[in-house]
Phi, psi and omega in degrees: 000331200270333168296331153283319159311308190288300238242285160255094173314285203287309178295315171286332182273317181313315187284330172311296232287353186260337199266003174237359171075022169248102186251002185296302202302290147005281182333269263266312209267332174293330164297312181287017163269294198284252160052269187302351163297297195300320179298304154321334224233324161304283181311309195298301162319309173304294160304327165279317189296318168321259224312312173070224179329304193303337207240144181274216154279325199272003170247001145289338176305310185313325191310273181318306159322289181337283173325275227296282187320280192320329198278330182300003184236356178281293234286300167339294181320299207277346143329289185304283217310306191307323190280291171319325171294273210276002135325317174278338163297316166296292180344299186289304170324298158299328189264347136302002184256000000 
């Protein structure tokens, strides 16, 4: 699950939220998808205007990767956690039944 989640993001949740009739992780990680888009995009805005002068184009593009790649790794993360919580909630369920 955690190999999917890494690898196809959108596609590892959407397929959980259907083979498991649960779809709140699927929301939940697409709003923390656009969210962390807005953010990356903020911080990015912020540090190049600091930065001002000093930075060309391609190190605000870089600039913007840098920034941008840590956020592109939460919304997977909060899918994988949400999803792995309620697997493991069925799991415990049934083997107490």
């Amino acid at each position: 699950m955690a190999l999917l989640h890494f690898f196809f993001a959108p596609f590892a949740s959407l397929g959980y939220a259907i083979a498991l009739e649960y779809w709140k992780p699927f929301w939940v990680a697409t709003l923390v998808a656009f969210a962390s888009v807005i953010a990356a995009v903020v911080i990015t805005g912020v540090l190049t205007v600091l930065l001002g002068s000093s930075l060309s184009a391609d190190g605000a593009t870089g600039l913007g990767l840098v920034v941008g790649t840590p956020f592109g790794y939460i919304a997977p993360l909060v899918s994988f956690l949400m999803f792995r919580s309620r697997v493991l909630a069925l799991r415990a369920r049934v083997a107490g039944a």
